[in-house]
C-alpha positions as YAML, in Angstrom:
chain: A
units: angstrom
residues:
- id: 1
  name: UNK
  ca: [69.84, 104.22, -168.04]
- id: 2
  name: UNK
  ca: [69.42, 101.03, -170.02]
- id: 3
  name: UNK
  ca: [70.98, 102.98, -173.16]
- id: 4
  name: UNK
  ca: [74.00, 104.12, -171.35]
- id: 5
  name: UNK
  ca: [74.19, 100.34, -170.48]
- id: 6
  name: UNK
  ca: [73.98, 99.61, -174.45]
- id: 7
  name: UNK
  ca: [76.82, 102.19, -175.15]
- id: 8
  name: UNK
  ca: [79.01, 101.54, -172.56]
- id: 9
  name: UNK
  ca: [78.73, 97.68, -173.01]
- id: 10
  name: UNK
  ca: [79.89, 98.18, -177.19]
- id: 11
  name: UNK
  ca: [82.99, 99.97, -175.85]
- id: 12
  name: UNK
  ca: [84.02, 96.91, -174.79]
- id: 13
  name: UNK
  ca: [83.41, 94.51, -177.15]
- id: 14
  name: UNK
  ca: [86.44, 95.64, -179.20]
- id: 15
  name: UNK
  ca: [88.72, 94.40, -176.53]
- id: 16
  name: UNK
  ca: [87.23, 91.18, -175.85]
- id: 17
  name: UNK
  ca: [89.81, 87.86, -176.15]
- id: 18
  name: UNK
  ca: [87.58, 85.15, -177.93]
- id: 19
  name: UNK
  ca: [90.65, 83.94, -179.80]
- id: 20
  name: UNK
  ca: [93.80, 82.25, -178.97]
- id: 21
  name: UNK
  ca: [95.46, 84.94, -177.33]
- id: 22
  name: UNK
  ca: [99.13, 85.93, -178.70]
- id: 23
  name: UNK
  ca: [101.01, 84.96, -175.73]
- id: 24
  name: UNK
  ca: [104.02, 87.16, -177.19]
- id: 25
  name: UNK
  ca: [101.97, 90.06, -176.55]
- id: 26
  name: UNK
  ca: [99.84, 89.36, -173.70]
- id: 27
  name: UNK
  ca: [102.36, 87.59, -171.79]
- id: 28
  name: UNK
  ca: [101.20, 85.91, -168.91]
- id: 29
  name: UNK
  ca: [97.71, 85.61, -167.31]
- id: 30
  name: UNK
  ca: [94.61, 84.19, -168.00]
- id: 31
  name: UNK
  ca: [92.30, 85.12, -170.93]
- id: 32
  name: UNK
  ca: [88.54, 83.84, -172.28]
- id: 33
  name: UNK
  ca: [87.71, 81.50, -174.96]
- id: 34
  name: UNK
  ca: [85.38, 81.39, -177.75]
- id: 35
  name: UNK
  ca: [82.99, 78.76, -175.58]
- id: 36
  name: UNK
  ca: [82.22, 80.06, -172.33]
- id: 37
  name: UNK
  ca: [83.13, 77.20, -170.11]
- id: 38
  name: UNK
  ca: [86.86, 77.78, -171.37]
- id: 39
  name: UNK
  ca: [89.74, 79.94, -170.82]
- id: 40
  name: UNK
  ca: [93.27, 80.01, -172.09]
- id: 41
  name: UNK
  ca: [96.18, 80.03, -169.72]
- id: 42
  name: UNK
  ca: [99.46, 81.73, -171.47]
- id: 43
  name: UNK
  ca: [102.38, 80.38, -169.74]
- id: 44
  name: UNK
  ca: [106.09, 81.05, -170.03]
- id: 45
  name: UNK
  ca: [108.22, 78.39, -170.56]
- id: 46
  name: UNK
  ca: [112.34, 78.88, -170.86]
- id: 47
  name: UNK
  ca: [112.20, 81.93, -173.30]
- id: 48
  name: UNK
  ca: [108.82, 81.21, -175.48]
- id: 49
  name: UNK
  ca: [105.26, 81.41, -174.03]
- id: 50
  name: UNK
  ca: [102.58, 78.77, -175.03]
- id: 51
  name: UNK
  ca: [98.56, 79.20, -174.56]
- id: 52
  name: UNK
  ca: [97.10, 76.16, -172.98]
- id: 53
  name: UNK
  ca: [93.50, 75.52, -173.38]
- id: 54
  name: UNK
  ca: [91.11, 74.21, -170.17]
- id: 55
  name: UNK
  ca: [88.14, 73.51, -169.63]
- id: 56
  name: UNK
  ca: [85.86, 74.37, -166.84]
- id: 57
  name: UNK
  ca: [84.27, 71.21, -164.62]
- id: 58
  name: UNK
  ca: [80.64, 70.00, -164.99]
- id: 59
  name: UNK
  ca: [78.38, 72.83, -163.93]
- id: 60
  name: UNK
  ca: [80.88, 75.96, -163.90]
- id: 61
  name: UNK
  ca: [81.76, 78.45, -166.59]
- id: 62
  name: UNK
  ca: [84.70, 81.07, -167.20]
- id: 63
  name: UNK
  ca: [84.75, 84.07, -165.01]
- id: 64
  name: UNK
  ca: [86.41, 87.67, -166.25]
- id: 65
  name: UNK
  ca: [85.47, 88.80, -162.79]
- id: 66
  name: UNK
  ca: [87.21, 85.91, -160.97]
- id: 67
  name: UNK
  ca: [89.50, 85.02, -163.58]
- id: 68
  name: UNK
  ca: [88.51, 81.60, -163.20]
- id: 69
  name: UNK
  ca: [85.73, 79.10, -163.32]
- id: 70
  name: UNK
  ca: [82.55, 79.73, -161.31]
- id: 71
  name: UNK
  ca: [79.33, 77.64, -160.34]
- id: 72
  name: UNK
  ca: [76.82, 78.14, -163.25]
- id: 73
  name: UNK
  ca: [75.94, 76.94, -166.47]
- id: 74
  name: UNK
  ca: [76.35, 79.05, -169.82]
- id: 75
  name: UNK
  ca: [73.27, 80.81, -171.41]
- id: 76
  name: UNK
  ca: [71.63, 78.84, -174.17]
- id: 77
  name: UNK
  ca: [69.55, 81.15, -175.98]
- id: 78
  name: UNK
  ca: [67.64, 80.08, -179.19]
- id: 79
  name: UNK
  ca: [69.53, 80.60, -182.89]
- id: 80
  name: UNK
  ca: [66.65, 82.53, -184.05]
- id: 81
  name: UNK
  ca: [63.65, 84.51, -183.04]
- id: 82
  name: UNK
  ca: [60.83, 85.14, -184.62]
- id: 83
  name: UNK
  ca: [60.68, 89.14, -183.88]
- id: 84
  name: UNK
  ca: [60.29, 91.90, -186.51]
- id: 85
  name: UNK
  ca: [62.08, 95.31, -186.23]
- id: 86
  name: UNK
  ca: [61.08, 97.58, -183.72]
- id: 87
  name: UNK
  ca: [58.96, 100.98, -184.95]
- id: 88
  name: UNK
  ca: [61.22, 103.36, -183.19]
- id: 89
  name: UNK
  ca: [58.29, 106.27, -183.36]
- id: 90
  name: UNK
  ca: [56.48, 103.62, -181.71]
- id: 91
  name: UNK
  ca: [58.97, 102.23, -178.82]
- id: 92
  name: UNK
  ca: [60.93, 105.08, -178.48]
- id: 93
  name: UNK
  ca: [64.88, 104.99, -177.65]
- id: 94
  name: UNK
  ca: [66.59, 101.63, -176.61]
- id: 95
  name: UNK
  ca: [67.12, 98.07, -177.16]
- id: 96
  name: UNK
  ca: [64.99, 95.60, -178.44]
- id: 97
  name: UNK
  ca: [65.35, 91.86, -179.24]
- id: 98
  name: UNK
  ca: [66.83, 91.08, -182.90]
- id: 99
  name: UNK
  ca: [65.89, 87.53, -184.99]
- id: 100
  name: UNK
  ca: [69.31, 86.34, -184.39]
- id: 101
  name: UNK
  ca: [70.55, 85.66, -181.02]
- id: 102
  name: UNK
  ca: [73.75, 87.87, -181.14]
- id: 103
  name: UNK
  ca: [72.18, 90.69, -182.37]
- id: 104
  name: UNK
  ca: [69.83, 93.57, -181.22]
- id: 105
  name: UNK
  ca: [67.96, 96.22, -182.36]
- id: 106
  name: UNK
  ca: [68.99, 100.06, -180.95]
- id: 107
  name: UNK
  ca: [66.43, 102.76, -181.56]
- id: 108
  name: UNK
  ca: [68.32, 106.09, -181.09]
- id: 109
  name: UNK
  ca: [66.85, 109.76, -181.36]
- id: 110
  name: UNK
  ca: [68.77, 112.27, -183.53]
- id: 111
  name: UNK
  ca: [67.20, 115.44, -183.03]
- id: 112
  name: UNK
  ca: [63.74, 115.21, -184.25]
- id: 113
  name: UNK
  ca: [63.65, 111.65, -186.00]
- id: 114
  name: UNK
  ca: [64.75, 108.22, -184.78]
- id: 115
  name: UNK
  ca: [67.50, 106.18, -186.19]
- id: 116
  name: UNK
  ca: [67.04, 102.40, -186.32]
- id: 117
  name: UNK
  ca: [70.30, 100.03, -185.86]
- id: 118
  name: UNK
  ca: [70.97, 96.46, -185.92]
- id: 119
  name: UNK
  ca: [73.96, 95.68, -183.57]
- id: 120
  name: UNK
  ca: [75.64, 92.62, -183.33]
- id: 121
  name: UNK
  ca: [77.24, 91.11, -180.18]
- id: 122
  name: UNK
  ca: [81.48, 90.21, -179.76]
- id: 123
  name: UNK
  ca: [81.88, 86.28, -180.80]
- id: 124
  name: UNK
  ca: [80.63, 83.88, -177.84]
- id: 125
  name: UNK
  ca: [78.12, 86.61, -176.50]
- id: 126
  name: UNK
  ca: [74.58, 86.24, -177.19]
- id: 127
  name: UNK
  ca: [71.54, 89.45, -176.62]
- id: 128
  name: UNK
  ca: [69.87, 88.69, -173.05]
- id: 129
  name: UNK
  ca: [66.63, 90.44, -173.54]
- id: 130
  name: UNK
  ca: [66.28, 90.13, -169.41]
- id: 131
  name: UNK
  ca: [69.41, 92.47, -169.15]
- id: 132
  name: UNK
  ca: [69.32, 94.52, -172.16]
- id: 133
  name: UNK
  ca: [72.96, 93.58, -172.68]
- id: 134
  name: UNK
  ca: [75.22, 91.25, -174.26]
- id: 135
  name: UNK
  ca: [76.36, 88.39, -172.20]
- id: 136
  name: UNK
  ca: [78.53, 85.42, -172.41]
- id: 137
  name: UNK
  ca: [76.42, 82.46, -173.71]
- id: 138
  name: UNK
  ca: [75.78, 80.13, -176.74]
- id: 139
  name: UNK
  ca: [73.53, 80.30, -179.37]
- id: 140
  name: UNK
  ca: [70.84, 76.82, -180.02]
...
């Protein structure tokens, strides 16, 4: 279950908006930031578009879900860890804390032997050990 999480999560991460979005192509709507109490708004003005950056009040972050700003604070989670690789004989498949905050460890069995990777979260997501996925949040 919590590798199908894993797996299902990276599909995603090649679609996340952590840029300034391309307005041209996107047209208009409301997209994520690199910081996670910020969104872009692209907005369509005579015949050109323009991406306005905002910021969410004191106490709120950016929402995908409700494409806005919601009550909560962004996860802080420390720049480094002091964690060594998992011994995938050992642990068995999974996930497993990394030594830098956007990054985990994934222990996968291929056939008869184990396969050790180091995976790396999208831009302004950091590893949440808690959830055994990669959340919105900054880094320490």
């Amino acid at each position: 279950m919590k590798l199908q999480k894993v797996l299902l999560f990276a599909a995603t991460i090649v679609v996340a908006v952590v840029r300034q979005p391309n307005c041209y192509q996107v047209k208009e709507g409301v997209f994520p930031a690199q910081n996670c109490d910020q969104y872009y708004i692209c907005i369509k003005q005579f015949w050109w578009f323009t991406a306005e950056l905002h910021t969410c009040p004191a106490g709120q972050k950016y929402s995908d879900i409700a494409n806005g700003c919601v009550t909560g604070s962004c996860r802080k989670v420390p720049k480094t860890r002091n964690v060594l690789p998992p011994t995938c004989e050992e642990t068995g498949p999974g996930v497993f804390v990394a030594p830098n905050c956007n990054q985990y460890y994934e222990c996968v069995k291929i056939w008869w032997w184990y396969s050790l990777n180091l995976r790396s979260c999208s831009p302004s997501k950091v590893y949440d050990p808690h959830e055994q996925l990669c959340v919105r949040g900054k880094c320490q």
